[in-house]
C-alpha positions as CSV (number, residue, x, y, z in Angstrom):
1,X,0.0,0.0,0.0
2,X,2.9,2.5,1.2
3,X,4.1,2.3,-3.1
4,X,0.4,2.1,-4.4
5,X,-0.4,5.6,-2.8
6,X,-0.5,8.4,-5.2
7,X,0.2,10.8,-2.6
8,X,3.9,11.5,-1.5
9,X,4.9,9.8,1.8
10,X,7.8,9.2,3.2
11,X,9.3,8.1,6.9
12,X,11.7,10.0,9.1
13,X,14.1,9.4,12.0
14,X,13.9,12.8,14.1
15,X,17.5,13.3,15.3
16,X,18.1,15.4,18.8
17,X,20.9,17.0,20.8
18,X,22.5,16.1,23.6
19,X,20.2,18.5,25.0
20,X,17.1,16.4,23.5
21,X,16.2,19.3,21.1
22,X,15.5,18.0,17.8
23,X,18.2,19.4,15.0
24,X,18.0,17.4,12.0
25,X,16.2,14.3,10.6
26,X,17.0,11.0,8.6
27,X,14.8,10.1,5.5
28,X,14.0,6.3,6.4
29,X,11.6,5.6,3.7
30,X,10.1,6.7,0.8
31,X,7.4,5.9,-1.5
32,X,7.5,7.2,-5.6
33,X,5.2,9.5,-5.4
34,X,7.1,11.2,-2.7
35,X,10.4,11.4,-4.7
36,X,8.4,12.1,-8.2
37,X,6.8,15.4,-6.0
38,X,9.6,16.6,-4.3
39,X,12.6,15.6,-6.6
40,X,14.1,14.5,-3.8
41,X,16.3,11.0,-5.4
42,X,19.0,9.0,-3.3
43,X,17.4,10.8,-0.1
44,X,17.3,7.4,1.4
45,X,19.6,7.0,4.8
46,X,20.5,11.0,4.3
47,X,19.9,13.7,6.9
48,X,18.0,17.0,5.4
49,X,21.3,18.9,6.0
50,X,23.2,16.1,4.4
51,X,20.9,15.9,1.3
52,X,20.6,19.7,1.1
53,X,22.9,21.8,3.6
54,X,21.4,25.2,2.4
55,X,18.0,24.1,3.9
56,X,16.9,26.4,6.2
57,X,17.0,26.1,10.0
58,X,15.2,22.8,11.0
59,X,12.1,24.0,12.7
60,X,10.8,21.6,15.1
61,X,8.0,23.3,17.5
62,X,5.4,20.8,16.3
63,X,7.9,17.9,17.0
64,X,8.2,18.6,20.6
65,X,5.2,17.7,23.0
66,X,4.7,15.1,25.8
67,X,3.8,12.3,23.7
68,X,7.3,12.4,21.7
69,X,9.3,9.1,21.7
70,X,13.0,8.5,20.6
């Protein structure tokens, strides 16, 4: 189901500080449509500021809350 959805989708590892503050994250998985929409090929096992080091700041407010696991 994951590859049969047209809509793009992918997984990510959330990676935090020593600090626990989230700065960066890991593209796990990815379906096609997600690397037809975004453009973004060989992302698989790369960090966002790997991949694409001009990104901006990783903003991560809605990543933090109670309920976060890592």
């Amino acid at each position: 189901m994951f590859d049969a959805i047209d809509a793009g989708f992918c997984i990510i590892e959330v990676l935090f500080d020593p600090q626990e503050k989230p700065f960066d994250y890991r593209f796990l998985e990815a379906n096609p449509a997600f690397i037809d929409q975004t453009g973004l090929t060989n992302a698989i096992g790369t960090t966002i500021l790997e991949f694409a080091p001009e990104h901006e700041t990783f903003r991560t407010s809605y990543l933090q809350s109670p309920q976060q696991c890592h």
